[in-house]
C-alpha positions as CSV (number, residue, x, y, z in Angstrom):
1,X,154.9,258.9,189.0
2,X,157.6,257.3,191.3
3,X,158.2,253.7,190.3
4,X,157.4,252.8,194.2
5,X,153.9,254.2,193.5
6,X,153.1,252.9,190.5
7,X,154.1,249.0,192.0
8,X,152.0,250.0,195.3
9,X,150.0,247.1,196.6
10,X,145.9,247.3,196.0
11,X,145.2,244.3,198.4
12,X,146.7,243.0,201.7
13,X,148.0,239.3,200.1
14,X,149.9,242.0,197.7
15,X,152.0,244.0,200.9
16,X,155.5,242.8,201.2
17,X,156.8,241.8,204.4
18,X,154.9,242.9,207.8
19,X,153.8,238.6,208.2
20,X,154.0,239.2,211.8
21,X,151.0,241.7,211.6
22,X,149.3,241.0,207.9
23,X,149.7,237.3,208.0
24,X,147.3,234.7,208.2
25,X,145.2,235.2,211.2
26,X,147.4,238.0,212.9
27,X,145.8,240.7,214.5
28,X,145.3,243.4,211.6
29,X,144.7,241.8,208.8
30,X,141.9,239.9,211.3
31,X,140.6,243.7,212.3
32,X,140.9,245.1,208.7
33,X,138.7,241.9,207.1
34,X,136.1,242.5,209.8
35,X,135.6,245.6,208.5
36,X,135.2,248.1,211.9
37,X,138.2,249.9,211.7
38,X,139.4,251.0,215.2
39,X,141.8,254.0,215.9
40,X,145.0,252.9,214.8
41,X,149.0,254.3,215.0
42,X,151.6,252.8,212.6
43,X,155.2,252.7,213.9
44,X,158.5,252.0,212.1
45,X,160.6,253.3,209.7
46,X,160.0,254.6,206.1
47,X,159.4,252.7,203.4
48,X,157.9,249.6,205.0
49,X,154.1,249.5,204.1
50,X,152.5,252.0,206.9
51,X,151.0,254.4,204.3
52,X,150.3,251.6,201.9
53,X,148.4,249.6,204.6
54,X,146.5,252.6,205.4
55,X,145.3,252.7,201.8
56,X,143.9,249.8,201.5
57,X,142.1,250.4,205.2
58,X,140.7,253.6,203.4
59,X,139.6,251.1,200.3
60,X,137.9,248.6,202.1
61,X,136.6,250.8,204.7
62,X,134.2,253.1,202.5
63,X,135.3,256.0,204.4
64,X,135.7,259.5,203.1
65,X,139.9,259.6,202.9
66,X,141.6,262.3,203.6
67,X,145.4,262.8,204.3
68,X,147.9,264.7,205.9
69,X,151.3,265.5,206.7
70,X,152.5,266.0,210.3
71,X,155.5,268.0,208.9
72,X,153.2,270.9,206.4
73,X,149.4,270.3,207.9
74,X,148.3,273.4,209.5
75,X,145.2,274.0,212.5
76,X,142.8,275.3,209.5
77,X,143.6,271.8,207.4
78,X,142.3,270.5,210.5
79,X,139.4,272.5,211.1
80,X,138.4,271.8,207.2
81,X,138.2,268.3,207.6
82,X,136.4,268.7,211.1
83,X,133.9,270.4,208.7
84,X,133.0,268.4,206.7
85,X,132.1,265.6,208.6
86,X,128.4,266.4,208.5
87,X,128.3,266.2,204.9
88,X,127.0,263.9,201.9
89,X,130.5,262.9,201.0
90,X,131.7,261.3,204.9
91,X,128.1,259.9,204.9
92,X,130.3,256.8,205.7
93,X,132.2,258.9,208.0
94,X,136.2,259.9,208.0
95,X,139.1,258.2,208.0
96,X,142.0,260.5,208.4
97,X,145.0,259.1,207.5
98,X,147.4,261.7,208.8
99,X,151.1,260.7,208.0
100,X,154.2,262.0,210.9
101,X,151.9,262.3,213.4
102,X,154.9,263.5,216.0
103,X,155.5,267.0,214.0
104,X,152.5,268.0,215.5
105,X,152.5,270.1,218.2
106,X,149.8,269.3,221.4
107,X,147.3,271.8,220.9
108,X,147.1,270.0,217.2
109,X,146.8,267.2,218.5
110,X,144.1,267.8,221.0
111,X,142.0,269.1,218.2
112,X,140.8,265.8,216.8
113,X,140.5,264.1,220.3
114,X,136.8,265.0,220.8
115,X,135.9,264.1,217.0
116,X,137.7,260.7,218.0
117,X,136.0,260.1,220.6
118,X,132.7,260.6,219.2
119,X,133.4,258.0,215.8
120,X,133.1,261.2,213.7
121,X,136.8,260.4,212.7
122,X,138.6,257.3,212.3
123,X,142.5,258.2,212.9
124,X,145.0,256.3,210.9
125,X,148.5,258.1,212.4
126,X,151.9,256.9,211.4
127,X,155.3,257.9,213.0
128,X,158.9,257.1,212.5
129,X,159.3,257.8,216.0
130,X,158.4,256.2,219.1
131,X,154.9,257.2,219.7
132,X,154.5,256.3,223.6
133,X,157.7,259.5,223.4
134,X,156.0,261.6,220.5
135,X,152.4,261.3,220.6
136,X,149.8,263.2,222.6
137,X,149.3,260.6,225.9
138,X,145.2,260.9,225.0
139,X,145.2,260.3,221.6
140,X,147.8,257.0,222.3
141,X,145.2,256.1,224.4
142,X,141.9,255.5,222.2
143,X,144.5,254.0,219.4
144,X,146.2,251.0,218.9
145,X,149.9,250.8,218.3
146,X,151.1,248.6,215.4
147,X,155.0,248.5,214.7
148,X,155.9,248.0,211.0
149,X,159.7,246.8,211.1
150,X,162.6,247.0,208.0
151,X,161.8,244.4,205.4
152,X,164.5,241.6,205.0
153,X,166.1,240.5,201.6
154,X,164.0,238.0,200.6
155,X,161.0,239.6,201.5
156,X,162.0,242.9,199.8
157,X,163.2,240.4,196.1
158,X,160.3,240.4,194.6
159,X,159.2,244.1,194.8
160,X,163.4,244.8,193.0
161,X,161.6,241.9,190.4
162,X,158.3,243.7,190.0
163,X,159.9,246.9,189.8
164,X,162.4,246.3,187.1
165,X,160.1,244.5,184.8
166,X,157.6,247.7,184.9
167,X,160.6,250.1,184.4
168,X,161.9,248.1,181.5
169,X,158.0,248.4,179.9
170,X,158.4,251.6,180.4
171,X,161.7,252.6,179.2
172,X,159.8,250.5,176.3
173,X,164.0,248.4,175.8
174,X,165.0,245.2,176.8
175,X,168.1,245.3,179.2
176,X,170.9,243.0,180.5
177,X,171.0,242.3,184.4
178,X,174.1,240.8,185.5
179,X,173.6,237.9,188.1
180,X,173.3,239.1,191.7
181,X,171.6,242.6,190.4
182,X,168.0,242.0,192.1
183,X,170.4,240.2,195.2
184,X,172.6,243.7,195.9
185,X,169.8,245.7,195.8
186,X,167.3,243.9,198.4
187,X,170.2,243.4,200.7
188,X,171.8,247.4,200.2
189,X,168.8,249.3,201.0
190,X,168.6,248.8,204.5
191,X,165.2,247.1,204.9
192,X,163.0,250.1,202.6
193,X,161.0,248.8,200.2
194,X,160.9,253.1,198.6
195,X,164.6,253.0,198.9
196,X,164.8,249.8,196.5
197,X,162.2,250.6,193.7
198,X,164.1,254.0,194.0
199,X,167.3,252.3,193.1
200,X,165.9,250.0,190.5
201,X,164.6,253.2,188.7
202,X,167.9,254.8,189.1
203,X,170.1,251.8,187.7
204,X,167.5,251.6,184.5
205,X,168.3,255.4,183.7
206,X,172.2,255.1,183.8
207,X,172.4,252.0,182.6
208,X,175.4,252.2,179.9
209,X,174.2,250.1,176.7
210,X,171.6,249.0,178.6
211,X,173.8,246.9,180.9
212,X,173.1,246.5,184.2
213,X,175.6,245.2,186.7
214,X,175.9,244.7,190.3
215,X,178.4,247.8,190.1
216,X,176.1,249.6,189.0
217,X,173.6,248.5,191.9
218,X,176.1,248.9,194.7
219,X,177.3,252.2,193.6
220,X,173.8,253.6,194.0
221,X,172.5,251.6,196.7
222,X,175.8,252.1,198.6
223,X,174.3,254.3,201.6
224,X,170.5,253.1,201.3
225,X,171.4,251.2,204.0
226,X,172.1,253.5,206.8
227,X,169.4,254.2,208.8
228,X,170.5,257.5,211.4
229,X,169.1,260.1,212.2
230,X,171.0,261.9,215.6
231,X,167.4,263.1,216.9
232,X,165.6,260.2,216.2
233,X,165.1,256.3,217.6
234,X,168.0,255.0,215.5
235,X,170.6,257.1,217.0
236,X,169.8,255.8,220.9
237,X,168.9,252.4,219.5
238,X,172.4,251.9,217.7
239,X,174.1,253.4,221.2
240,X,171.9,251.1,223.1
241,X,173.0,248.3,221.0
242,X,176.7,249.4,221.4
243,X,177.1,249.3,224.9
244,X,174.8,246.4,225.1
245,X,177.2,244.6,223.7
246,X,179.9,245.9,225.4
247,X,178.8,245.3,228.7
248,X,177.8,241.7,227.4
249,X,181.4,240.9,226.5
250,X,180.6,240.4,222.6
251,X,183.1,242.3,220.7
252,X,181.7,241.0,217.4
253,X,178.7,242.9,218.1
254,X,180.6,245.8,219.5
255,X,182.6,246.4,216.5
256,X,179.5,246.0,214.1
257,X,177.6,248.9,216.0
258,X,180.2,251.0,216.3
259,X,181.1,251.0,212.6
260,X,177.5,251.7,211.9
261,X,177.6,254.8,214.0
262,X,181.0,255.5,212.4
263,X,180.0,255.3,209.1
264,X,176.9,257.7,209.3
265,X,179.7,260.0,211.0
266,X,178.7,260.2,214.9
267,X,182.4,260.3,216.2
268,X,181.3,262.1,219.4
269,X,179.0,259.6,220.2
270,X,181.3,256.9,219.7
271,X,183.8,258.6,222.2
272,X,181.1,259.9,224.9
273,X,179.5,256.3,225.0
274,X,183.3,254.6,225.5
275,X,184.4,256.3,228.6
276,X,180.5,256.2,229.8
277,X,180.9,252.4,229.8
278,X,184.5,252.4,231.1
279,X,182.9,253.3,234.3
280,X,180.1,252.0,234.3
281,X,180.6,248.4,232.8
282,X,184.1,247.9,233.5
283,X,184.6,250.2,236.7
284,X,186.4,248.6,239.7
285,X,186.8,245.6,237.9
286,X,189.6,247.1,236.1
287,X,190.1,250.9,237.0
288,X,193.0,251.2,234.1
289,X,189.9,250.7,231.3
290,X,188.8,254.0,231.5
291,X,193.0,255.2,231.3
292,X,192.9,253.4,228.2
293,X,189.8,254.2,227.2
294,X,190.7,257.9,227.4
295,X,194.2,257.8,225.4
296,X,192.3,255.7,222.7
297,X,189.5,258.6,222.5
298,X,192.2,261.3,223.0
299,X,193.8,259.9,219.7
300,X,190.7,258.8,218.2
301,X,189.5,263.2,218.3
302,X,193.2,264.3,217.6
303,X,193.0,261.9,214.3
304,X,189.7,262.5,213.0
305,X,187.8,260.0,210.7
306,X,188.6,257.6,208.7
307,X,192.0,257.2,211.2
308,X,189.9,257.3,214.5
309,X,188.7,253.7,214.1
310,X,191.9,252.3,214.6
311,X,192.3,253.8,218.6
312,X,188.3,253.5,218.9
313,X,188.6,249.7,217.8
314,X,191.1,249.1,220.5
315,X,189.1,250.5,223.1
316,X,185.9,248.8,222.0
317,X,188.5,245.6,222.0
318,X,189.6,245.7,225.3
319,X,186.2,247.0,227.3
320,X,184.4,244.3,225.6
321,X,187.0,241.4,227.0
322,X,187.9,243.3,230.1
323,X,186.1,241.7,233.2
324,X,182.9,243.7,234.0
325,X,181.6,245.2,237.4
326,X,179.0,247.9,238.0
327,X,179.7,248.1,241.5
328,X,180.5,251.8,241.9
329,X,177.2,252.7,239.0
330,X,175.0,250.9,241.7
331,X,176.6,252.3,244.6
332,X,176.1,256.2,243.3
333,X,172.5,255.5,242.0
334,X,171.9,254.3,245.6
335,X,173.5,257.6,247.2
336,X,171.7,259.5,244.7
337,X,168.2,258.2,245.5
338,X,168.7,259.1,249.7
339,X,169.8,262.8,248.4
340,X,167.2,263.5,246.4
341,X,164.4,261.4,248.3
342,X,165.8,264.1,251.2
343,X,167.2,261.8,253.8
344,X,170.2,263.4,254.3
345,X,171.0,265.0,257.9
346,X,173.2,266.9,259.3
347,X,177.7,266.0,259.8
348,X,178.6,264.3,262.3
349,X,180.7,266.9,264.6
350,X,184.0,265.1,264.1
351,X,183.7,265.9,260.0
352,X,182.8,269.3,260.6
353,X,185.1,272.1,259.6
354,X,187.5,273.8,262.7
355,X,184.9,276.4,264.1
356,X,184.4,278.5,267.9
357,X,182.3,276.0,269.9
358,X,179.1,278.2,272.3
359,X,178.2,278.5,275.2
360,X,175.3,276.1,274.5
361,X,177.4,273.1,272.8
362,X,176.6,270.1,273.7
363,X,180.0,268.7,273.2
364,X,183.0,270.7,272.7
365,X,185.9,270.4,270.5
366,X,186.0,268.6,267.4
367,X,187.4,265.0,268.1
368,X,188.2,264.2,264.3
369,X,190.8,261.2,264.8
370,X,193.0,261.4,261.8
371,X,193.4,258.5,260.5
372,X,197.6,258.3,259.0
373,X,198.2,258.9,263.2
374,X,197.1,255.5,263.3
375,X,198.2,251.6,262.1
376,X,197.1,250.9,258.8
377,X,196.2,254.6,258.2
378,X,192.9,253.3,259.4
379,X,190.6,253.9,262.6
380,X,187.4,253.3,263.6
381,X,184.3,257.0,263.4
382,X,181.2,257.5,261.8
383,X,181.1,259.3,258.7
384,X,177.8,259.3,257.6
385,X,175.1,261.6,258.9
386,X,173.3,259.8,262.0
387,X,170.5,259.4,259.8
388,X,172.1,257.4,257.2
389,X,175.2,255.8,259.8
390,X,174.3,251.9,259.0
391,X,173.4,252.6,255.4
392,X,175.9,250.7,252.9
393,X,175.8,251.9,249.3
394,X,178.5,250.0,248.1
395,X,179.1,246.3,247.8
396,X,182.7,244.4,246.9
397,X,182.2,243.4,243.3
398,X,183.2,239.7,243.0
399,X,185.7,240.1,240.8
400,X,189.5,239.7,241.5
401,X,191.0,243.2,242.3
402,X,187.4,244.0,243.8
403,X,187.9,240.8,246.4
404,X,191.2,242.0,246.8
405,X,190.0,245.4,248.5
406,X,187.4,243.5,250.4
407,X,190.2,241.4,252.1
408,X,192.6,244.4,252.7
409,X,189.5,246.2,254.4
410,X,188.7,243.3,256.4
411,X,192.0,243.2,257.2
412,X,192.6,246.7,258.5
413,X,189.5,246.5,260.7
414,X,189.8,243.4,262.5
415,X,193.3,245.3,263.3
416,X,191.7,248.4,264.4
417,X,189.1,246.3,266.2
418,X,192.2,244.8,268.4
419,X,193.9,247.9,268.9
420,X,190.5,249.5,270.8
């Protein structure tokens, strides 16, 4: 047995971490101490007490436990345990505690809803994904969604402890641990409790001469920590983050997010997201960011990893402290919205390609005034569609070279305004 089972909590004062839940008078200890267990849905990562929890709900509950796995569980597991609800076994009904909830498909899904509804099953689901995204609207409906969240250090110390002093009574030897051993593995495994009891069992089988040092522990913690998966919440949460704080001008956190996603590999997401939030961050504000941008990523592709964090730094560098406006991001969005809402209309004549005028025109010839025949290169029509000719999409950011164009435009017109 795994050294994580055999150290796996029988009572809820025994879970590590998850205080903002399972503490003292927070809302599921409160609802799994009264006894009535309600439809529940366990989010967060692996490794932080979801399955454990439901254990001890199964315990305390009486219920008839059965479990599943979103990832092998089949329509006829489900159908069995729909069976056997009317029998002397779930006399105290079922609690089915069915683990990855989000690997199964709709029509799975919609099996249980009836049995849910009626109290003939109690569901217990847990996901690694986010489940107002991955599960079945009705079922997420008659549940209630609890997030677990990735254990710090200190709460994740005692379980490296626990765990050693069991492994050491079972390897049946007494072993040396270098000072900072139980300290490298809480902080190195990325907030999972599995991932650390994992790598306290690990470090008691190599041990050499039963000597354990923080070496040792780094060596075979040293990835625990990454969390990624480029499907999942942590990829878009770590490129939310990134641009974040991009666009919040902290290149601290910049840096730190970006390293992240370049250590678990994602170059191309590193380079899409950068000239994404040249435009969209930085735009007008300083049109050369997304020119620099572009030669950093150019380099950054041509160079490949480890070499591509040098260009990819700079670029994360100078968008970060470059002055920000999303002018031009709003203005599209706003364009967008009358095209696809429908309110477009038809051009105005002037804009209208050189074409035979009828019989029945209403006005003849095109009248387009060009506008380099004029001071300024600038004259006075209408350009938009009548519909849409006093909408403005765009407003002058208030940034420097943004208030520069302002002026310049203002300038040109009160000319043109003169002139006629």
């Amino acid at each position: 047995m795994p050294l994580a089972d055999k150290i796996r909590p029988d009572d809820l004062n025994e879970v590590f971490g998850q205080a903002h839940i399972l503490g003292k008078g927070r809302p599921l200890k409160n609802i799994i101490e009264s006894g009535h267990i309600p439809n529940m849905i366990f989010y967060g990562p692996s490794g932080v007490g979801k399955t454990t929890v439901a254990n001890i709900i199964a315990k305390k509950s009486n219920m008839d436990l059965y479990k599943l796995n979103g990832t092998s569980a089949s329509t006829a597991d489900i159908k069995e345990i729909i069976a056997s609800r009317n029998t002397f076994s779930a006399a105290n009904g079922i609690l089915l505690y069915l683990d990855e909830i989000q690997y199964l498909n709709k029509k799975q899904q919609q099996s249980l809803l009836e049995y849910i509804e009626t109290g003939d099953i109690t569901l217990i689901a847990s996901t690694t994904e986010n489940p107002f995204f991955y599960v079945y609207n009705a079922i997420l409906s008659r549940s209630t969604v609890f997030e677990f969240k990735p254990l710090t250090p200190e709460e994740i110390l005692p379980a490296v402890e626990r765990g050693f002093k069991l492994a050491f009574e079972d390897a049946g030897k007494e072993m040396n641990i270098e000072n900072g051993v139980f300290e490298q593995i809480a902080r190195g495994c990325g907030g999972d409790v599995r991932k650390s009891l994992n790598t306290v069992e690990l470090c008691v089988l190599s041990a050499n001469d039963d000597n354990i040092t923080c070496e040792l522990a780094a060596e075979l913690a040293q990835r625990s920590n990454m969390r990624y998966d480029k499907d999942g919440d942590q990829h878009y949460d770590l490129l939310s983050a990134f641009q974040k704080s991009i666009r919040g001008s902290d290149e601290n956190a910049a840096l730190h997010y970006m390293a992240r996603l370049l250590e678990a590999g994602d170059l191309p997401s590193v380079c899409r997201r950068l000239l994404v939030i040249a435009s969209e961050d930085i735009g007008l504000a300083y049109p050369n960011g997304i020119v620099v941008a572009k030669a950093c990523v150019d380099a950054a592709l041509q160079l490949g990893l480890p070499e591509a964090r040098v260009p990819l730094a700079q670029a994360v560098v100078m968008l970060a402290t470059s002055p920000k406006s999303n002018s031009s991001y709003v203005a599209m969005h706003a364009a967008f919205a009358d095209v696809q809402n429908g309110i477009t209309g038809d051009f105005p004549r002037q804009l209208q390609n050189v074409h035979c005028d009828g019989e029945g025109a209403a006005v003849k010839g095109q009248n387009y005034l060009y506008p380099h025949d004029f001071p300024n290169h600038y004259v006075e029509q209408q350009y938009l569609p009548d519909e849409l000719k006093d909408r403005v999409y765009y407003e002058f950011g208030e940034n420097k070279l943004e208030q520069a164009a302002k002026e310049y435009r203002e300038r040109v017109k009160a000319a043109a305004k003169k002139r006629s």
